[in-house]
C-alpha positions as CSV (number, residue, x, y, z in Angstrom):
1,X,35.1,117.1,203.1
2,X,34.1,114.1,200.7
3,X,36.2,116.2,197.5
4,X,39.0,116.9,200.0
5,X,39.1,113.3,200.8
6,X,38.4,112.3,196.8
7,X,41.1,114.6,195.9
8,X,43.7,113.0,198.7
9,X,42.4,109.6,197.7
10,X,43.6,110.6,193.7
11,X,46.3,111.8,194.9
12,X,47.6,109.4,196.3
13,X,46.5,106.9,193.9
14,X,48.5,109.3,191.0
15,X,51.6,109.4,192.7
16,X,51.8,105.3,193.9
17,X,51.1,104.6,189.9
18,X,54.0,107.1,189.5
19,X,56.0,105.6,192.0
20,X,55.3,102.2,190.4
21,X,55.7,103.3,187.0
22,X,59.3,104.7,188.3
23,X,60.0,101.6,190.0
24,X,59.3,99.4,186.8
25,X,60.9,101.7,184.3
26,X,64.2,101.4,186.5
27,X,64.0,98.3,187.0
28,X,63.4,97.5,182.9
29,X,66.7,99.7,182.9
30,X,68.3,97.3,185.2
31,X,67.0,94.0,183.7
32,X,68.7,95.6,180.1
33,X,72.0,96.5,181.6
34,X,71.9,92.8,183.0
35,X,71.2,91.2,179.7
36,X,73.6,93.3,177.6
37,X,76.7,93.0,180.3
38,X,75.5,88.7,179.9
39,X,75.3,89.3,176.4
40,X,78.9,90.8,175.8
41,X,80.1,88.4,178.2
42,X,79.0,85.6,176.4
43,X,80.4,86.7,173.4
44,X,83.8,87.8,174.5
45,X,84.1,84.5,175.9
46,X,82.8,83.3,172.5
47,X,84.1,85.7,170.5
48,X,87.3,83.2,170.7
49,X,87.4,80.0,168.6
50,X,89.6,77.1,169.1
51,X,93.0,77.2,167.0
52,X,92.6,74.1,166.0
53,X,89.0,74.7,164.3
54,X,91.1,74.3,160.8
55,X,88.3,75.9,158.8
56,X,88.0,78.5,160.4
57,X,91.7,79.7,161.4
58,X,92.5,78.7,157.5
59,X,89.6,81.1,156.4
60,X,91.0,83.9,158.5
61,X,94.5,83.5,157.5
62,X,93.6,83.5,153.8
63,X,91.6,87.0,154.9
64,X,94.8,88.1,156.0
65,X,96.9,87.3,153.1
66,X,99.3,84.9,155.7
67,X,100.3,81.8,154.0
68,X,98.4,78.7,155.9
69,X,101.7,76.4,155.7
70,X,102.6,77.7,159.2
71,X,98.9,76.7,160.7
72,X,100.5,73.3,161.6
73,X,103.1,74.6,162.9
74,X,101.4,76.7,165.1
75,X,99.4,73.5,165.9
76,X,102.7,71.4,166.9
77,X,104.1,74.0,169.3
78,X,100.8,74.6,170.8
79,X,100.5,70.6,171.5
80,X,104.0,70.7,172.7
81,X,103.8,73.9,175.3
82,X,99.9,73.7,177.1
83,X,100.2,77.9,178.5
84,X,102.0,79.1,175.5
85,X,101.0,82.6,174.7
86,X,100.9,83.6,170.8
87,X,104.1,85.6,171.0
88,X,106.1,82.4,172.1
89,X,105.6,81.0,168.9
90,X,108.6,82.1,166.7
91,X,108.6,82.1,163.1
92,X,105.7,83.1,162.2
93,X,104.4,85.9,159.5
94,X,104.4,89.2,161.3
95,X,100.3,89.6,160.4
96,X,100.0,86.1,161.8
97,X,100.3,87.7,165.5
98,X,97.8,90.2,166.2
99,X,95.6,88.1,164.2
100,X,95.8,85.3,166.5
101,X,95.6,87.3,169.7
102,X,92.4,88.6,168.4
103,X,90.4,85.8,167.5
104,X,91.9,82.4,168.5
105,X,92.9,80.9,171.9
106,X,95.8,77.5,171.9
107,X,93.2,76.0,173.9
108,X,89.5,76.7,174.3
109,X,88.7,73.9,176.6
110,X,90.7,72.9,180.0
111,X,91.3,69.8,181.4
112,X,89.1,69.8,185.2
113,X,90.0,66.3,186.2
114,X,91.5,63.0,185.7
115,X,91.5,59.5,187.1
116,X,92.4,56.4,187.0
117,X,90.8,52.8,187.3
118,X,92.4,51.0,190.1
119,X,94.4,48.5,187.6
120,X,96.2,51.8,185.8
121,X,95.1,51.1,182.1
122,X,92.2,53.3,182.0
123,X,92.5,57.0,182.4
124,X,89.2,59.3,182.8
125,X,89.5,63.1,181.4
126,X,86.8,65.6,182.3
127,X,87.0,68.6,180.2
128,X,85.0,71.7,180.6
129,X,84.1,73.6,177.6
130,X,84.6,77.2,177.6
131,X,80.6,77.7,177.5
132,X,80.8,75.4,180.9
133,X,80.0,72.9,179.8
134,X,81.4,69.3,179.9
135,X,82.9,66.2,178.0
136,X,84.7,63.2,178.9
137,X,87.5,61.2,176.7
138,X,88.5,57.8,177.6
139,X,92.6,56.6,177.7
140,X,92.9,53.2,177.2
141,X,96.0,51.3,177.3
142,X,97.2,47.9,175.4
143,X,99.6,45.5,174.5
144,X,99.2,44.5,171.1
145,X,101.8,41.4,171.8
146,X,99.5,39.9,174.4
147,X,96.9,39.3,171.8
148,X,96.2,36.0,169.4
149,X,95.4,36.1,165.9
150,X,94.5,32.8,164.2
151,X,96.4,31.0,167.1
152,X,99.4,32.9,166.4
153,X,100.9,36.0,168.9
154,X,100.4,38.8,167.4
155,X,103.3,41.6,166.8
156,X,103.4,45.1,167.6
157,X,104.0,46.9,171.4
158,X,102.1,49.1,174.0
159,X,99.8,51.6,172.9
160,X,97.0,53.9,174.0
161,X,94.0,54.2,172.1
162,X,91.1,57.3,172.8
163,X,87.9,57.7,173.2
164,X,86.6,60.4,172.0
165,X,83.0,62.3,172.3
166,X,81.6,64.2,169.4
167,X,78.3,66.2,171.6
168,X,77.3,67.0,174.6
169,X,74.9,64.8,175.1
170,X,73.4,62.6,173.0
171,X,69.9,62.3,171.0
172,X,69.7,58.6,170.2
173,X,68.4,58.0,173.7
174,X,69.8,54.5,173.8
175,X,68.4,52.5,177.1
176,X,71.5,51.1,177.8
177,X,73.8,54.1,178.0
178,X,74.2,56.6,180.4
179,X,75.1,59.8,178.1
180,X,71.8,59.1,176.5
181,X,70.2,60.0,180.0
182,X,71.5,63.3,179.4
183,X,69.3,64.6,176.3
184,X,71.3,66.4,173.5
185,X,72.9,69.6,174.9
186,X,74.9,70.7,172.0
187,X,77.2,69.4,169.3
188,X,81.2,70.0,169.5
189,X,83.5,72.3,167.4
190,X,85.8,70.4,165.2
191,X,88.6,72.1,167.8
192,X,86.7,71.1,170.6
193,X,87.1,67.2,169.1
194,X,90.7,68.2,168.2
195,X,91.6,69.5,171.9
196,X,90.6,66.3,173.5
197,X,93.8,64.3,171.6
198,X,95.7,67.0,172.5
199,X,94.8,67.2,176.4
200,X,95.5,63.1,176.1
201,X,98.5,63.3,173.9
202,X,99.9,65.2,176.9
203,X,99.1,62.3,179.1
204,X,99.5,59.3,177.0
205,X,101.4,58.6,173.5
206,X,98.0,58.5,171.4
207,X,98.0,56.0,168.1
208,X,94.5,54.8,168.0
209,X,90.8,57.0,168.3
210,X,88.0,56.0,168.4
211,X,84.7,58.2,168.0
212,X,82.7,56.0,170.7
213,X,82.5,59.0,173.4
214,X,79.0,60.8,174.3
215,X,76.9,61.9,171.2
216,X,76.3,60.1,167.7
217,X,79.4,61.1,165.8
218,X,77.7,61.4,162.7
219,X,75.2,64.0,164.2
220,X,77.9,66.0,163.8
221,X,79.1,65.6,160.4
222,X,80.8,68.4,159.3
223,X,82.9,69.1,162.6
224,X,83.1,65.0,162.4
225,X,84.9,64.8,159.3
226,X,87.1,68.5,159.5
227,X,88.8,67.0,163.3
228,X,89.4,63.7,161.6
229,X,91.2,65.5,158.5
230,X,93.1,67.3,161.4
231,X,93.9,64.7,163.4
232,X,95.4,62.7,159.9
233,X,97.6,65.4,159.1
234,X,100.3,67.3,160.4
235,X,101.6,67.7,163.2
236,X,99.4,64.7,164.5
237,X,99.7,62.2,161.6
238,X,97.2,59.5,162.8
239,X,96.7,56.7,160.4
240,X,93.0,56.8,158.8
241,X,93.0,53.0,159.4
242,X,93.7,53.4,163.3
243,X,90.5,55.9,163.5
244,X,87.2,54.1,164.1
245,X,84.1,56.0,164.0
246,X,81.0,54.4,165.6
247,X,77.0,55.1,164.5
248,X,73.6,54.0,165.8
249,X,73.1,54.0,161.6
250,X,72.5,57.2,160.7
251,X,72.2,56.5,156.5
252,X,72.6,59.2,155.1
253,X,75.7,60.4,156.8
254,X,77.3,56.4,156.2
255,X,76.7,57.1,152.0
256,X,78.9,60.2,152.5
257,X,81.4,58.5,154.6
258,X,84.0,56.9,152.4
259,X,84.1,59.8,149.8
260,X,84.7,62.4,152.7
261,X,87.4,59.8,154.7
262,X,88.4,57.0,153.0
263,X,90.0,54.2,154.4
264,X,88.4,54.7,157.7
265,X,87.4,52.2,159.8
266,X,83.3,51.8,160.1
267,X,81.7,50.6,162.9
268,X,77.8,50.0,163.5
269,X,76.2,50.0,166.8
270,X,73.7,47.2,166.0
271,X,72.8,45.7,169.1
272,X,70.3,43.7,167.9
273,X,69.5,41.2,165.3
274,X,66.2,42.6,164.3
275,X,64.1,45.6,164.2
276,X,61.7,44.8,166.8
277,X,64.2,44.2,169.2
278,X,66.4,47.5,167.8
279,X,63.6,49.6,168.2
280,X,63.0,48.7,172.4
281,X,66.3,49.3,173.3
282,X,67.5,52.6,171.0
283,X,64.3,54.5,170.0
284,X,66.4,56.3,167.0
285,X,66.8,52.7,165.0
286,X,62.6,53.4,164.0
287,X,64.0,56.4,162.0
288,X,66.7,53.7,160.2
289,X,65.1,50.4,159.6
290,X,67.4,47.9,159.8
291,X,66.6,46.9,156.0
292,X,67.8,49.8,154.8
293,X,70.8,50.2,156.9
294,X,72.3,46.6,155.8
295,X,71.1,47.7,152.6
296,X,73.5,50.8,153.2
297,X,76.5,48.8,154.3
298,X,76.6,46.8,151.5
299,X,76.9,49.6,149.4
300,X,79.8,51.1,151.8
301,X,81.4,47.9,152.1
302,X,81.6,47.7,148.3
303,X,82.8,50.6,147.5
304,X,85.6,51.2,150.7
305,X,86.8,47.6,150.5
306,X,87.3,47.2,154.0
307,X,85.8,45.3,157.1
308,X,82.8,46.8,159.2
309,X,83.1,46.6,163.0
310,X,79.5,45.3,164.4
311,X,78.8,46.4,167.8
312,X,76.7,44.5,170.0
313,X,75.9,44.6,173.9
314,X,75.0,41.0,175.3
315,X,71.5,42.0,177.3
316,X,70.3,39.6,179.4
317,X,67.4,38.1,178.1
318,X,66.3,40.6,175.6
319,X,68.9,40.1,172.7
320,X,71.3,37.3,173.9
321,X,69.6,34.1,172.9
322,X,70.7,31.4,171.1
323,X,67.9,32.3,168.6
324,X,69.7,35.9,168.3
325,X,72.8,34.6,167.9
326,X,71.6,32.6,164.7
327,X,69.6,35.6,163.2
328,X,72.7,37.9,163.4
329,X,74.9,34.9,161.8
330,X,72.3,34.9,159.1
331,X,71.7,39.0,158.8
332,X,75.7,39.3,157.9
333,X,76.7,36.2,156.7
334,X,77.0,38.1,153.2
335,X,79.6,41.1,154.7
336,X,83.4,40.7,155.9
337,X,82.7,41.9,159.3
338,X,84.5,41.7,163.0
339,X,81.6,41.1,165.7
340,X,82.6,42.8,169.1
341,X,80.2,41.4,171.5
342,X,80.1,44.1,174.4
343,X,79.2,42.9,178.3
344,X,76.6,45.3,179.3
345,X,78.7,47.4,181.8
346,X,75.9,48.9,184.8
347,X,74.7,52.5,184.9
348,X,73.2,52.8,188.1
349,X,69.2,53.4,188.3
350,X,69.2,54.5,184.7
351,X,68.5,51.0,183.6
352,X,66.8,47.9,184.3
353,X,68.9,45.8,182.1
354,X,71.1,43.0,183.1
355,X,74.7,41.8,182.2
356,X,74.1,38.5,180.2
357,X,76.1,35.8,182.0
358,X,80.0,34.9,180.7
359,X,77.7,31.4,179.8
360,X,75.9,33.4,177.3
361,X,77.9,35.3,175.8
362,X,80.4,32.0,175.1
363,X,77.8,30.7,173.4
364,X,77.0,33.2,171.2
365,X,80.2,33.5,170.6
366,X,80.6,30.1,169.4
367,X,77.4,30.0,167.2
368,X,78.0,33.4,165.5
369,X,82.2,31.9,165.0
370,X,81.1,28.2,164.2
371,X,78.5,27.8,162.2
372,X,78.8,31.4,160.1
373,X,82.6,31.6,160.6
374,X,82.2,35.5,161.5
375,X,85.0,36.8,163.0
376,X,83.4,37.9,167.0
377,X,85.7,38.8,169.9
378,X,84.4,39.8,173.6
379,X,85.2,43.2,174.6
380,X,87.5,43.6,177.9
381,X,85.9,45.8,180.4
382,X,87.6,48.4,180.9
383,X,87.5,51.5,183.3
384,X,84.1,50.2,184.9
385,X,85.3,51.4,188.4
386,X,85.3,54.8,187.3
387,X,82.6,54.7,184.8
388,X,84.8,54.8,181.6
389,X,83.4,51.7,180.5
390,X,81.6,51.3,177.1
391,X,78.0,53.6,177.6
392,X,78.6,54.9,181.4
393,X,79.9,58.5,179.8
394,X,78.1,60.8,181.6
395,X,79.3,63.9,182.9
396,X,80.3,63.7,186.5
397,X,83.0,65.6,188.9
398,X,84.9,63.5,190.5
399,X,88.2,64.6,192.1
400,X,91.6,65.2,190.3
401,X,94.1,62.2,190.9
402,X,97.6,62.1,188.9
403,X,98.7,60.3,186.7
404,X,101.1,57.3,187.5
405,X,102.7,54.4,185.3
406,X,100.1,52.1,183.8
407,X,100.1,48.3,183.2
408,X,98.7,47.2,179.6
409,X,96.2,44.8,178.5
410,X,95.3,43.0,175.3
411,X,94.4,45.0,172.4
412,X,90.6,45.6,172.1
413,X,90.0,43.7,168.9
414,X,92.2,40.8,169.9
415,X,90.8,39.4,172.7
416,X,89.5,35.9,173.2
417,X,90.3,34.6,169.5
């Protein structure tokens, strides 16, 4: 009875391993079917690279034997028709065709959203990455004309400048901006960069960009530099001298800088006049002391000949003394620099900073202009409402308005001069 019972018990025992060994072996099956459908899927979605990644469509069609002179023309139409399909394009070298449909898309990103700031001059575009993910660019409008410059008006017209982000994300972890809440996702494509002039060029006549979107342009050096050589060239034909890219100080990328894009404008988000107070509010200055980035700029400034743009947000009470105001005359007295002093526009809970009062920032205004004669204007805040403003990128949903006729402001440089 006992070895009846033993035997049952085994037996049992044998064929629930068996069953769970079955179970486990099908479901190891199904677990692999899973990750190689999610693996193909991710890189036939991938397998596709943006048109206007120049490197890489300029490799392929020197693969090919097809003579690259047509890439910008393929670039122009594309710009010019949003849901072309490669066979629209005419013209082209017969091998240029299949070899396009094969590896490139017109667009790898789409446009998800846009809105406006209640006074029409700032314009919002989310746009979602084809891995999902998600960047915003920033349409500002001006009117050069409405501007001063040594007491004079200044000449010129409306214009729209962009602002453009270089990651997802953003490593620096600066205190006072919202995209550095996010943590660094991943950097952009150079065609990612590119697409986001072309979704605005749709919207808005685009003559000035500048690289002060989310993530540290210079992170992303390579992609950086290629978009900006696109941009600068045909069909787009930006000037160098209207593209302004802007660093937390990242050295080593700066001594590159003017031998990779000369004439390009430089501009350095400082913030604070010495390292102490540079280290509190962006944790990435302790890998750059500030020594050796003035140090750095000299060196730039020498060699490009051209002025540095010095970005500073007015903090209440932490860098917006009268003191400070006298130890940044005295750290650039020695340059030919433009001092943008930036109101400190709100980012919800993320912060506990303050805006420093219009008081203030006069004042420093005054000190840095009349006792170093350094060129400073106050930066117009722009798009606040809709959390376009100067370090409140940080991706959000919000729902799709259109687009409607916009009223203009001064340009961004000119203002109270």
């Amino acid at each position: 009875m006992l070895a009846r019972r033993l035997g049952r018990a085994s037996g049992e025992r044998d064929f629930c391993f068996e069953t769970v060994a079955c179970f486990l072996s099908h479901h190891r099956r199904i677990l692999a079917c899973i990750k190689h459908k999610n693996k193909t899927f991710s890189e036939s979605r991938m397998a596709f690279r943006s048109v206007f990644d120049a490197a890489e469509i300029r490799n392929q069609f020197d693969k090919a034997g097809i003579n690259p002179h047509s890439i910008p023309l393929i670039w122009k139409y594309v710009t010019q028709n949003p849901n072309c399909e490669w066979d629209d394009i005419p013209s082209l070298p017969s091998a240029a065709y299949p070899l396009l449909r094969s590896k490139f898309k017109p667009s790898t990103s789409t446009l998800h959203s846009v809105i406006d700031s209640t006074d029409e001059v700032t314009t919002k575009l989310l746009i979602q990455l084809q891995n999902g993910a998600f960047v915003e660019a920033v349409i500002m409008r001006y009117d050069t004309r409405l501007g001063k410059y040594g007491g004079k008006p200044r000449g010129g017209g409306p214009r729209s400048t962009l602002c453009i982000s270089s990651q997802v994300g953003c490593k620096m972890g600066c205190k006072f901006c919202a995209t550095g809440s996010m943590g660094f996702k991943s950097n952009l494509s150079s065609g990612e960069i590119v697409e986001q002039l072309v979704h605005a060029s749709r919207l808005s006549p685009i003559r000035n960009v500048v690289f002060m979107g989310m993530g540290e342009p210079l992170n992303n050096y390579t992609a950086l530099v290629e978009a900006i050589r696109v941009m600068t060239g045909s069909p787009f034909q930006l000037s160098p001298k209207r593209i302004t890219v802007s660093t937390v100080g990242i050295i080593h990328a700066i001594n590159k800088l003017h031998n990779d894009l000369p004439s390009l404008n430089l501009a350095v988000s400082l913030h604070a006049p010495v390292q102490d107070i540079r280290c509190q509010i962006m944790p990435a200055a302790r890998a750059f002391p500030l020594e050796k980035l003035m140090d750095t700029l000299h060196v730039y400034q020498k060699n490009s000949q051209q002025k540095i743009f010095i970005e500073y947000i007015m903090l209440d009470g932490v860098n917006d003394e009268e003191q400070h105001a006298h130890q940044l005359g005295k750290l650039l007295q020695t340059f030919q620099v433009v001092v943008n002093l930036i109101p400190f526009n709100p980012i919800g809970t993320l912060s506990h900073f303050r805006t420093s009062s219009i008081q203030r920032v006069s004042r420093f205004q005054k000190i840095l202009r009349g006792t170093y004669n350094i060129r400073t204007t106050v930066r117009k805040q722009m798009g606040q409402d809709i959390s376009g403003a100067c370090g409140q990128l940080v991706v959000n949903q919000p729902e799709k308005r259109s687009i409607e006729s916009a009223g203009l402001l001064t340009d961004i440089e000119d203002l109270h001069i």
